[in-house]
C-alpha positions as CSV (number, residue, x, y, z in Angstrom):
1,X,105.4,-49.8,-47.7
2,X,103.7,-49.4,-51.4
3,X,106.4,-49.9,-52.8
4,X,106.9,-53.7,-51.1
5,X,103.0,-54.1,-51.1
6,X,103.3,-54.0,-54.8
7,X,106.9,-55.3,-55.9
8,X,107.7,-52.2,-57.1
9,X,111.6,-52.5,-55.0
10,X,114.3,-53.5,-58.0
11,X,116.5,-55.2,-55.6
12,X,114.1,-56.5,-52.4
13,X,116.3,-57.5,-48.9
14,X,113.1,-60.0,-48.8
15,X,114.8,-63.2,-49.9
16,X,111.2,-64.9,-49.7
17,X,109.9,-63.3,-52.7
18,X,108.9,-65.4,-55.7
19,X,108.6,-63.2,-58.6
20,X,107.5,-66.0,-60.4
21,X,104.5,-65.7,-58.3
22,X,103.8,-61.7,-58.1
23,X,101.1,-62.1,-60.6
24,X,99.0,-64.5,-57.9
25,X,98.8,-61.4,-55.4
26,X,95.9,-58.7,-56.0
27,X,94.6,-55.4,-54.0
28,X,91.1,-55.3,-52.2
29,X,91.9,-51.4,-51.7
30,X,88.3,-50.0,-51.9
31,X,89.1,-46.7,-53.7
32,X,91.0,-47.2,-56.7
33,X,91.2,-49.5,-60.1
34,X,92.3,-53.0,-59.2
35,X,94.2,-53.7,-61.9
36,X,96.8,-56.9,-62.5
37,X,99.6,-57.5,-60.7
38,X,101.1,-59.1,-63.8
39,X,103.1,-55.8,-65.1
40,X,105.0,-53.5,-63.1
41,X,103.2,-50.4,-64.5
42,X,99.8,-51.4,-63.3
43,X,101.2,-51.8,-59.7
44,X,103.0,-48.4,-59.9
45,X,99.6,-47.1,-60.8
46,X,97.9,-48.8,-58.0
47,X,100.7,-47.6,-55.2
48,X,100.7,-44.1,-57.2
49,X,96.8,-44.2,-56.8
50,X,97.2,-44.5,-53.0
51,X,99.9,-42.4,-52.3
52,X,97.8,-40.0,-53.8
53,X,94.5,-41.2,-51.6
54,X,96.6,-41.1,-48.9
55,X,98.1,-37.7,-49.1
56,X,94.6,-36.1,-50.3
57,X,92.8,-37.7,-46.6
58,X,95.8,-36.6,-44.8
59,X,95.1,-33.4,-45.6
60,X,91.3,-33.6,-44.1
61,X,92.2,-34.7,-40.7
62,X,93.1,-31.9,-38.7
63,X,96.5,-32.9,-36.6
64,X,99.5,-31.4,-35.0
65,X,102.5,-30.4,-37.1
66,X,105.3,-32.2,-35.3
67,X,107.8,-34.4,-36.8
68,X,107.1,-37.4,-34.6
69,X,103.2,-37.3,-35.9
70,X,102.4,-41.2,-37.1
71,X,100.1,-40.6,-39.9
72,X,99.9,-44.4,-41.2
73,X,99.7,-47.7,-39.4
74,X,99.8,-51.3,-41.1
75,X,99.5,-54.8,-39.7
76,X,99.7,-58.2,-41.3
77,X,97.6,-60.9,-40.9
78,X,98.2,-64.7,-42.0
79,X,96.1,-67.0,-43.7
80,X,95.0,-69.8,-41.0
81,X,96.7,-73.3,-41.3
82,X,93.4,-75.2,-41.6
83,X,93.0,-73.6,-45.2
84,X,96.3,-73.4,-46.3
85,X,95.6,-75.6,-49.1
86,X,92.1,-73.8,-50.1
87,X,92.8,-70.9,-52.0
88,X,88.7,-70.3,-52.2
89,X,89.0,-70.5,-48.9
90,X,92.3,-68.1,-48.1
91,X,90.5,-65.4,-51.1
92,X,87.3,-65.2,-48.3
93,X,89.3,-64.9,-45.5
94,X,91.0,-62.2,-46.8
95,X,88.0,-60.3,-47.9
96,X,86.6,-60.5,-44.4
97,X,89.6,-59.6,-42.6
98,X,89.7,-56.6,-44.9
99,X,85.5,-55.8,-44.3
100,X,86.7,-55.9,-40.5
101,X,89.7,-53.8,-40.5
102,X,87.8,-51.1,-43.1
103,X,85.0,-51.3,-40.3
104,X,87.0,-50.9,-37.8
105,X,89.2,-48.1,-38.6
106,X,87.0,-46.5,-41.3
107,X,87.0,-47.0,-44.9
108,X,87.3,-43.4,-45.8
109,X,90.8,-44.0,-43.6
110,X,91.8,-47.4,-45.5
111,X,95.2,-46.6,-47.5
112,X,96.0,-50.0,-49.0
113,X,94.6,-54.0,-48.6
114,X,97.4,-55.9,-50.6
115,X,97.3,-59.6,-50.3
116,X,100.6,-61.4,-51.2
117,X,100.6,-65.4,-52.3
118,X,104.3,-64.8,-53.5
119,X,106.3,-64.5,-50.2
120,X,107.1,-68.5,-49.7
121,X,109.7,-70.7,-49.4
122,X,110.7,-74.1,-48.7
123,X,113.0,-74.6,-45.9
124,X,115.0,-78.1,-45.0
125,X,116.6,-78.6,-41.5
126,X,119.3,-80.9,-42.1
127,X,121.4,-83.4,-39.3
128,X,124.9,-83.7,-38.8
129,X,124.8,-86.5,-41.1
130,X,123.4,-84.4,-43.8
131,X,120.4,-86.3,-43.5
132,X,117.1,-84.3,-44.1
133,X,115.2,-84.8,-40.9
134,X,111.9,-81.7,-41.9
135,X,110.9,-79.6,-44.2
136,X,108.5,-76.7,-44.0
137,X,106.9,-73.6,-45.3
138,X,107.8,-70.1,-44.2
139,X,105.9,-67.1,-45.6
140,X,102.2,-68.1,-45.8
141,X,99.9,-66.0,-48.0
142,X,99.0,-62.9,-46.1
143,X,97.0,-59.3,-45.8
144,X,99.0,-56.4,-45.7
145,X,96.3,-53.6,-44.4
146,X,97.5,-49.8,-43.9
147,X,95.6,-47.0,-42.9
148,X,95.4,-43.5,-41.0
149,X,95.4,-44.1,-37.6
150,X,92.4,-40.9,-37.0
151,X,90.2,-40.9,-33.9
């Protein structure tokens, strides 16, 4: 998941990325050095900065040792339609979705906030006549959040 979170995949099966646009995405992870997404090595050091986080709070939560244990979650979440043209708008969003998320499952348990404005495409549906008849956007910009799912 850190490795999509921040580009870091050679040959992505994601068709929708834009690396044109990589440098537009940025981290709101609360415990380590935001640095640019502009060059590969900062995001290594970011994803290498939360692997580490994460192994080093996996190791304070007491749990089972079984194979099937799920020690990380994620979700996504979209920014609304209403500001889709706002990106003042979409950045505030974004920071109070993550505020919520880091409340609600703990901040100390918060493994990466990565928000991606490079995952978009233009898509045409065409008639039988080869006439255009719409065109829309898939892959709005969006907040990856992952964390250790700890009760």
């Amino acid at each position: 998941m850190l490795q999509h979170n921040y580009r870091l995949i050679d040959q992505p099966t994601n068709t929708d990325i834009d690396h044109t646009k990589t440098h537009l995405n940025y981290s709101l992870t609360p415990h380590h050095d935001n640095l640019s997404h502009a060059n590969k090595e900062d995001r290594a050091a970011m994803a290498a900065q939360e692997k580490a986080y994460y192994n080093q709070r996996l190791s304070e939560c007491y749990h089972l040792d079984r194979a099937d244990i799920k020690t990380w979650a994620g979700c996504i979440v979209t920014a609304p339609k209403e500001i889709a043209n706002d990106k003042d708008k979409q950045d505030q969003f974004f920071r109070a979705v993550a505020d919520f998320l880091m409340d609600r499952y703990g901040e100390k348990n918060t493994i990466s906030i990565t928000v991606h404005y490079d995952e978009m495409r233009q898509k045409q549906i065409i008639n039988t006549d080869g006439e255009q008849i719409a065109e829309f956007t898939l892959g709005e910009p969006h907040l990856h959040f992952c964390w250790i799912p700890v009760v």
